[in-house]
C-alpha positions in Angstrom: 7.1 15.0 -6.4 7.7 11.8 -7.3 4.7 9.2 -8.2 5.0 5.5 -8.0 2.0 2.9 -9.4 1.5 -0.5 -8.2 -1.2 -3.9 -7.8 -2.0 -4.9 -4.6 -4.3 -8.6 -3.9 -4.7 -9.0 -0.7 -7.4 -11.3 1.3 -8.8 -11.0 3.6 -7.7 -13.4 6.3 -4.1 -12.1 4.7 -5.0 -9.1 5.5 -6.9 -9.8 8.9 -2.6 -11.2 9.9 -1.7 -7.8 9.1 -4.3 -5.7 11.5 -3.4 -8.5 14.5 -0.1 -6.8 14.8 2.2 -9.0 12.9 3.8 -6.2 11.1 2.8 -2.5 10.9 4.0 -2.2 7.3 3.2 -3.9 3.4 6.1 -4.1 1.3 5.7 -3.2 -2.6 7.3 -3.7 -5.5 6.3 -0.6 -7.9 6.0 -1.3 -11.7 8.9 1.2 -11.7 11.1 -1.4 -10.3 11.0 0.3 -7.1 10.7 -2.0 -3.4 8.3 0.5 -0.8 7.3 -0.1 2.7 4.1 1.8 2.7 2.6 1.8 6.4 -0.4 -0.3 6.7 -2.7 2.5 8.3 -2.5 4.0 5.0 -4.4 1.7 2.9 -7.3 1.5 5.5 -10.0 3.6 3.4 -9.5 1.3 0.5 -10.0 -2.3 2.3 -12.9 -4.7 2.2 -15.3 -7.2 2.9 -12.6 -9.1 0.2 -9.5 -7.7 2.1 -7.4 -5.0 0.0 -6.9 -5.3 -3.8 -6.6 -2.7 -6.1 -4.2 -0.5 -8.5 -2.5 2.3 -6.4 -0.5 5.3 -7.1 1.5 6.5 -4.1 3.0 10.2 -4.5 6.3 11.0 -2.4 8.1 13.8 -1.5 11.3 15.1 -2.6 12.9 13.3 0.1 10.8 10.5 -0.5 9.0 11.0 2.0 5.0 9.5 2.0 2.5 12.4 0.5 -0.4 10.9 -0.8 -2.0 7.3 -1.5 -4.9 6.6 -4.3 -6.6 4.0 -5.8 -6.6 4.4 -9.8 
C-alpha cells in the first residue's frame, strides 16, 4: 500500500464548474512530488458550504490503483 498526502482549496463556485460536468476528475500534486487524477465523486463526503478544502491522504493499491481517501 502506498499512501500519498496532499492540500486541496477549492471554492465553491470552483467547485460548483466541476459538478456541471466540466471534467469528472481533480488533478493533484502530492507533497511527494507525485501528479494524481483522483475522481471527483470521491471527495464528495468532504465538500462544503465553502466548496472543498482540506489536507488529504489518499491510500493506493499495489498497482496504484485508488483504495481509500481521508481528510487528516
Amino acid at each position: 500500500m502506498r499512501r500519498l498526502r496532499f492540500r486541496l482549496a477549492i471554492s465553491a463556485p470552483q467547485l460548483l464548474q466541476y459538478y456541471q460536468g466540466r471534467t469528472g476528475a481533480l488533478s493533484v500534486q502530492t507533497e511527494q512530488g507525485v501528479r494524481l487524477q483522483i475522481g471527483l465523486h470521491h471527495f464528495r463526503t468532504f465538500v462544503s458550504h465553502d466548496g472543498l478544502q482540506g489536507y488529504f491522504e489518499i491510500t493506493l493499491n499495489a498497482e496504484n490503483q485508488f483504495q481509500q481517501l481521508a481528510r487528516l
